[in-house]
Kinemage of the C-alpha trace (Angstrom):
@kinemage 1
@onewidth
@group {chain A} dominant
@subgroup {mainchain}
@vectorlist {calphas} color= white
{ca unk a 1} P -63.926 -73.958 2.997
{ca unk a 2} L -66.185 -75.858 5.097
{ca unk a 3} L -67.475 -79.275 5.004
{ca unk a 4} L -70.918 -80.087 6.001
{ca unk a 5} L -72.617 -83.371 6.701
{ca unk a 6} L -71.108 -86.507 4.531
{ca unk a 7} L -70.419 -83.724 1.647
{ca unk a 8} L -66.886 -83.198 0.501
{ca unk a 9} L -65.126 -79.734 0.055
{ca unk a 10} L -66.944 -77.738 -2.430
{ca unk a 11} L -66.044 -73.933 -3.176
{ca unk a 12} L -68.390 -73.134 -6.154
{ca unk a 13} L -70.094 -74.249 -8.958
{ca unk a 14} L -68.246 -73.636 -12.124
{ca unk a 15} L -70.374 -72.794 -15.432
{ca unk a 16} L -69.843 -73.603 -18.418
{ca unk a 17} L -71.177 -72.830 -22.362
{ca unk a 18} L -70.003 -75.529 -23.825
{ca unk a 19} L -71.438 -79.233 -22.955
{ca unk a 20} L -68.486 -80.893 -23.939
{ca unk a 21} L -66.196 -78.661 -21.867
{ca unk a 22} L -68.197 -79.838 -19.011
{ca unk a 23} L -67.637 -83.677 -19.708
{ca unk a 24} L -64.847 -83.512 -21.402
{ca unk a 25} L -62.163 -84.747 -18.445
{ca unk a 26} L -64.480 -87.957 -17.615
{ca unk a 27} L -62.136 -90.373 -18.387
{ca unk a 28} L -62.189 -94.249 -20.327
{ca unk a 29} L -64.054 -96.438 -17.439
{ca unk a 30} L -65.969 -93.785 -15.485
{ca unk a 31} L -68.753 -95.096 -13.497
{ca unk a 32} L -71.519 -91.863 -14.422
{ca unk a 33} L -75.100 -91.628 -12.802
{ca unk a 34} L -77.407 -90.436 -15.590
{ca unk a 35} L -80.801 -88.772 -14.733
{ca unk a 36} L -84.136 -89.734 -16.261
{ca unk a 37} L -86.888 -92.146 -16.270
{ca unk a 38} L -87.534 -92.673 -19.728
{ca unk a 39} L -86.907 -90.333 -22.104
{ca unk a 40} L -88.246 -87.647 -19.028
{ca unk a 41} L -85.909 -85.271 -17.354
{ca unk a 42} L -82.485 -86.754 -19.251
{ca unk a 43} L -79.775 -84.483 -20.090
{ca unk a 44} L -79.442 -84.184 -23.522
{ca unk a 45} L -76.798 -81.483 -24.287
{ca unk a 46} L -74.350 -83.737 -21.756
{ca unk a 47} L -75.241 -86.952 -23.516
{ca unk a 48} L -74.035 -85.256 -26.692
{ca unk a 49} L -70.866 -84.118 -25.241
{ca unk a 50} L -69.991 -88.004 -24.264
{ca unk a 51} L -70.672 -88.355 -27.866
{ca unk a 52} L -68.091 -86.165 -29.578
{ca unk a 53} L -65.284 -87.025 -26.665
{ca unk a 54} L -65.742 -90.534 -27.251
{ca unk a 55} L -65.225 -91.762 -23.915
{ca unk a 56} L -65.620 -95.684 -23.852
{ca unk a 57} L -66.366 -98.265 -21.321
{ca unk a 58} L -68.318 -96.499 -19.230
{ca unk a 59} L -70.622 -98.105 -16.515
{ca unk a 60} L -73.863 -96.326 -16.774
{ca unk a 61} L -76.752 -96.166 -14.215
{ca unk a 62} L -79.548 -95.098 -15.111
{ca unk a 63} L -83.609 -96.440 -14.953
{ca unk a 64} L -83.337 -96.810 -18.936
{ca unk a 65} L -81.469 -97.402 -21.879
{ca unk a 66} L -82.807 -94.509 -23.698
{ca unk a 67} L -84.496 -95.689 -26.933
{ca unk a 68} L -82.924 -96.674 -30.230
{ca unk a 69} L -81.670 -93.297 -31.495
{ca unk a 70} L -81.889 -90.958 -28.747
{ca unk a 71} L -81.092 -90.697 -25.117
{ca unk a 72} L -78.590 -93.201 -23.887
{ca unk a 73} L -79.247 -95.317 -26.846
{ca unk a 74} L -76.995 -92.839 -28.652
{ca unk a 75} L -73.741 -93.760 -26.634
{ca unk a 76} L -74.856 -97.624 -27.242
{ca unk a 77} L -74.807 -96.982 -31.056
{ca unk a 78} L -71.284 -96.004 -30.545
{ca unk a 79} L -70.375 -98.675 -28.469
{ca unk a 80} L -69.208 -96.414 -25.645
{ca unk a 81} L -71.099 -97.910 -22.800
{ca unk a 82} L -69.552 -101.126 -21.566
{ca unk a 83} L -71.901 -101.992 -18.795
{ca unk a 84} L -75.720 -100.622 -17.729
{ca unk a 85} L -76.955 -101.018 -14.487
{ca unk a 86} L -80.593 -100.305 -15.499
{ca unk a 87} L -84.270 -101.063 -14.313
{ca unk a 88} L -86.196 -101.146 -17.305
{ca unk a 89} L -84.815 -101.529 -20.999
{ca unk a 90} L -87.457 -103.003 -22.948
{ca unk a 91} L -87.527 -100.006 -25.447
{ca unk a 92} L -84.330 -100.011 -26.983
{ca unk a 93} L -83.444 -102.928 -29.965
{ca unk a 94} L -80.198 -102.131 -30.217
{ca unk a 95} L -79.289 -102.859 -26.374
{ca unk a 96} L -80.937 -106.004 -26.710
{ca unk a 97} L -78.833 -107.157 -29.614
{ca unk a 98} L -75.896 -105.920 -27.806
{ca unk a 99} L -76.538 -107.957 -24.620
{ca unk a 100} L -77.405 -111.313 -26.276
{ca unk a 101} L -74.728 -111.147 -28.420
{ca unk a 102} L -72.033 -110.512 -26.063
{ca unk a 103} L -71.156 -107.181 -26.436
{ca unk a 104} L -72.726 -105.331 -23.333
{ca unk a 105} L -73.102 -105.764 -19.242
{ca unk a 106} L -76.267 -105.204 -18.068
{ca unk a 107} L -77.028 -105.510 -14.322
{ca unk a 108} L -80.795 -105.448 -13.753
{ca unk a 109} L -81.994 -104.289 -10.724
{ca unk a 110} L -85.765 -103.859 -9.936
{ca unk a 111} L -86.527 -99.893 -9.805
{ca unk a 112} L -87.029 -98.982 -6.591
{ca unk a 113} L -84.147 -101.022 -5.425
{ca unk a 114} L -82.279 -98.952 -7.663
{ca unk a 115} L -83.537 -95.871 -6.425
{ca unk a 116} L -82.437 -96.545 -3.268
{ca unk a 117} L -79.454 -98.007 -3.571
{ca unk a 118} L -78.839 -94.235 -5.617
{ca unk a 119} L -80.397 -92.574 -1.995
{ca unk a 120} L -77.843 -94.234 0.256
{ca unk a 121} L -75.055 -93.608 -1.760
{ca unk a 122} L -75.575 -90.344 -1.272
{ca unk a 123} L -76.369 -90.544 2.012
{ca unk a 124} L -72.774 -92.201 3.245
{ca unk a 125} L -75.062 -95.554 3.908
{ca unk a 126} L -73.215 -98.340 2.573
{ca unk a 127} L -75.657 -101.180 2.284
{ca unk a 128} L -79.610 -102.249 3.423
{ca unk a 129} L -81.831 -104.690 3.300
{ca unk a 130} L -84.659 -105.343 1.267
{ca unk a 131} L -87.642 -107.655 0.978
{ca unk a 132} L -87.660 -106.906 -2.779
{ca unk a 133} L -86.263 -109.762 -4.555
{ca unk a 134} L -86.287 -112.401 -2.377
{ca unk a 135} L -86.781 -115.840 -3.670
{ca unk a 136} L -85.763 -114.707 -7.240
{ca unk a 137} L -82.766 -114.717 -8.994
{ca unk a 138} L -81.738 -111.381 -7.436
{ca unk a 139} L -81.694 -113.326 -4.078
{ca unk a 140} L -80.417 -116.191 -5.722
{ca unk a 141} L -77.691 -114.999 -7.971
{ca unk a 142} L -77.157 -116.599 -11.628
{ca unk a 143} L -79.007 -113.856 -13.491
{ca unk a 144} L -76.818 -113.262 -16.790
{ca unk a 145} L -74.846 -110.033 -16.541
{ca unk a 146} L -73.164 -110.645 -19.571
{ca unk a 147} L -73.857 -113.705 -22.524
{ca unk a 148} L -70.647 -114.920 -24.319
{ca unk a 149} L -71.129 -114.826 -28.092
{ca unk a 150} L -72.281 -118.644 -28.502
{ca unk a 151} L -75.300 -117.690 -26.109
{ca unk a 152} L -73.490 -119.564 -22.536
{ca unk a 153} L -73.318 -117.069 -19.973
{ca unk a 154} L -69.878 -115.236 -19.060
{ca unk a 155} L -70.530 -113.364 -16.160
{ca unk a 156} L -73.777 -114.062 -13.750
{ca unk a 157} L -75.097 -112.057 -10.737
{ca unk a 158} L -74.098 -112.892 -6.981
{ca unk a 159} L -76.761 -114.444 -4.776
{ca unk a 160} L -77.178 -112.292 -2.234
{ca unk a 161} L -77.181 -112.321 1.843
{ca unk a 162} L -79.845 -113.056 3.346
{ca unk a 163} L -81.696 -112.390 6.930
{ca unk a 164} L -84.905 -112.522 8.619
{ca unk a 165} L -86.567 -109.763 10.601
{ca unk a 166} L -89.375 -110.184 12.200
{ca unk a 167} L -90.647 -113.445 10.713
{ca unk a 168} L -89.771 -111.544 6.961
{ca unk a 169} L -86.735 -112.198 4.661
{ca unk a 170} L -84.528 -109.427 3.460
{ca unk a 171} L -81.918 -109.518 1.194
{ca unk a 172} L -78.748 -107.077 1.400
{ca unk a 173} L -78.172 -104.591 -1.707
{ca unk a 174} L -75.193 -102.258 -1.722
{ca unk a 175} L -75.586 -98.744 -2.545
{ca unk a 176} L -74.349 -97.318 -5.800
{ca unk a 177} L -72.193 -93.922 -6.135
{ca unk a 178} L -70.791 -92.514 -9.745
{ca unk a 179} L -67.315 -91.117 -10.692
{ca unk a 180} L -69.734 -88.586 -12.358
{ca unk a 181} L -73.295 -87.863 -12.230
{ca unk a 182} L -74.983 -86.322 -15.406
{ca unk a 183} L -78.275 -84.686 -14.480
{ca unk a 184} L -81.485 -82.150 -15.951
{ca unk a 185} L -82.812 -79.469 -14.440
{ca unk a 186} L -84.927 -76.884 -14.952
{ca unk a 187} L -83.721 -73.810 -13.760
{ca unk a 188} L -80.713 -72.936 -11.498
{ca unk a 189} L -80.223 -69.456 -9.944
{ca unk a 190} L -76.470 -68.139 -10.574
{ca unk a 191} L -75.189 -69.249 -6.780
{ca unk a 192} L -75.570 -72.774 -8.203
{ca unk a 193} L -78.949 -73.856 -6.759
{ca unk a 194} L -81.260 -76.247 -8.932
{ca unk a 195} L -85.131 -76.618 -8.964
{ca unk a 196} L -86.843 -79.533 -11.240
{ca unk a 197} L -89.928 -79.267 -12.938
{ca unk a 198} L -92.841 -81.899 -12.049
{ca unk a 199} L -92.183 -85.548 -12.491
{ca unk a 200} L -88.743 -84.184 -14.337
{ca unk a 201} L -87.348 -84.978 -11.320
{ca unk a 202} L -86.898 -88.399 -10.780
{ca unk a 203} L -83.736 -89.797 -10.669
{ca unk a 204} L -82.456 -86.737 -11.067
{ca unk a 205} L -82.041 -85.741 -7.429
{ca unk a 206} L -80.720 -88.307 -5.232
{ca unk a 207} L -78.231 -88.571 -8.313
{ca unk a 208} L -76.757 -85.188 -7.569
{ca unk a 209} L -75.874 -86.875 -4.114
{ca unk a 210} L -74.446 -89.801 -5.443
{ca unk a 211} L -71.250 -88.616 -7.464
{ca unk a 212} L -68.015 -87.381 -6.965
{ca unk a 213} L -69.044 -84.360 -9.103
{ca unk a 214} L -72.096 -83.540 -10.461
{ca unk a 215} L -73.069 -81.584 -13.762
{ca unk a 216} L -76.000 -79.923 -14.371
{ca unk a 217} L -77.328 -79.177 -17.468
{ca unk a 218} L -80.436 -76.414 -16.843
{ca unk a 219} L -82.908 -74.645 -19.186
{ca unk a 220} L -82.853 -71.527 -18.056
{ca unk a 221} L -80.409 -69.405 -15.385
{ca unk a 222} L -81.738 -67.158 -13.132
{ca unk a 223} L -80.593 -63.995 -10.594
{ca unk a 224} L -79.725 -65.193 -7.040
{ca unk a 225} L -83.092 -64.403 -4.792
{ca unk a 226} L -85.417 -65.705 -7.616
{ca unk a 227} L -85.830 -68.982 -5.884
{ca unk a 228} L -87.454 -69.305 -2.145
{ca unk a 229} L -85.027 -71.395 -0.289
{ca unk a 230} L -88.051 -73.987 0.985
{ca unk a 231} L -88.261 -73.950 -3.332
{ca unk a 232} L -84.943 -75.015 -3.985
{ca unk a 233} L -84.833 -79.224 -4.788
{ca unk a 234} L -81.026 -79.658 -4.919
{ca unk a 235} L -78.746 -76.868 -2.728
{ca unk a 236} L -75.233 -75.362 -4.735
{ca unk a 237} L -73.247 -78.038 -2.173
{ca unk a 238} L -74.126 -80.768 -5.020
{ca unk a 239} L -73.534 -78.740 -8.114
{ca unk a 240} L -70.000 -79.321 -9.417
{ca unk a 241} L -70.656 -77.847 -12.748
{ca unk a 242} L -73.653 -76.582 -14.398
{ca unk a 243} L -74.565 -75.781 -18.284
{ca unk a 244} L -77.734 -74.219 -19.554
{ca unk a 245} L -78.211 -76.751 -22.000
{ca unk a 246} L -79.735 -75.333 -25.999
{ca unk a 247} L -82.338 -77.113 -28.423
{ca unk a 248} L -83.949 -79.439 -25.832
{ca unk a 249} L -86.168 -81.756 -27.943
{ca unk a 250} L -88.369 -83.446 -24.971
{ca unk a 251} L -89.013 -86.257 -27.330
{ca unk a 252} L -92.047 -88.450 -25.715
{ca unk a 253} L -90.970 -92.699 -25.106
């Protein structure tokens, strides 16, 4: 086969009926890109694969927690996510009580710092610099990653490096790639080609980019031809595996 661009070797996208069949080799420790921005665009049917193969300590990344019983607040319930690397969390209780009391690793990172560190992963770009951040404790390091259980902190952030452009200070992020990224879509055609829907989008796409492999969960499959190629978001190259996911309940954050 060829390989084009930073891309690896990639033959064809393999579907799949069954969510958890799709998941199912991720193993203990896997570092998985979820897709999302709130409770928008997140792949539901894949989320409740993770659930019944009860993988555990996985590093997610995603720009939320989910919320308390739903989303990726369903794999905190079951203790299965060991650290997030997350944006915003404030709707979800439970991974509060889990990161003051010990029990979870949660790197925040200010959202569209994430979102690029997400781009240049998948763009081979190892680092950048930012202005975002400077003269906080993102710059500074010492932000709690994780609390020990009598409240002193365990693990803290890294202060990062720091350099000065054109009379401006910048501050050096590294880019973030999965083991696996889990991502919605709306349709695919059967070649493997994905379109999103609206704001659906979001993380979504540079998160196909991003991962070693890449599965899709879609609502509906289409013939080859359906889609104009200046339509199609995300080209078959980044689809590893792709489901068309059932009983989607779109529930609103």
């Amino acid at each position: 086969c060829g390989c084009y661009f930073s891309t690896s070797c990639h033959r064809s996208t393999k579907f799949y009926t069954d969510p958890v069949e799709a998941v199912k080799d991720i193993p203990n420790g896997a570092t998985i890109l979820v897709g999302g921005f709130g409770l928008c665009g997140i792949p539901e049917n894949l989320i409740g694969g993770l659930l019944k193969t009860g993988v555990k300590g996985i590093t997610a990344v995603s720009n939320n927690a989910g919320v308390d019983n739903f989303g990726l607040g369903l794999l905190l319930q079951t203790k299965q996510i060991k650290r997030m690397v997350s944006s915003y969390v404030g709707e979800n209780a439970e991974f509060e009580r889990q990161y003051l009391s010990g029990e979870l690793e949660v790197e925040l990172t200010p959202q569209g710092t994430l979102a690029e560190r997400i781009r240049a992963g998948g763009a081979g770009i190892p680092a950048f610099y930012t202005s975002t951040g400077y003269g906080t404790l993102v710059q500074e390091g010492g932000a709690p990653i994780k609390y020990n259980t009598d409240g002193t902190i365990a693990i803290a952030s890294q202060p990062r490096e720091v350099r000065e452009f054109d009379g401006r200070h910048f501050i050096l992020e590294k880019s973030i790639t999965g083991d696996f990224a889990l991502v919605k879509a709306w349709k695919a055609d059967r070649a493997g080609n994905i379109i999103f829907r609206k704001t659906a989008r979001n993380f979504n796409q540079p998160m196909c980019k991003a991962a070693k492999t890449t599965v899709v969960e879609v609502e509906e499959i289409v013939d080859i031809g359906a889609f104009a190629p200046e339509d199609i978001h995300v080209p078959k190259i980044y689809v590893d595996r792709l489901i068309q996911g059932e009983k989607f309940e779109k529930r609103i954050e």
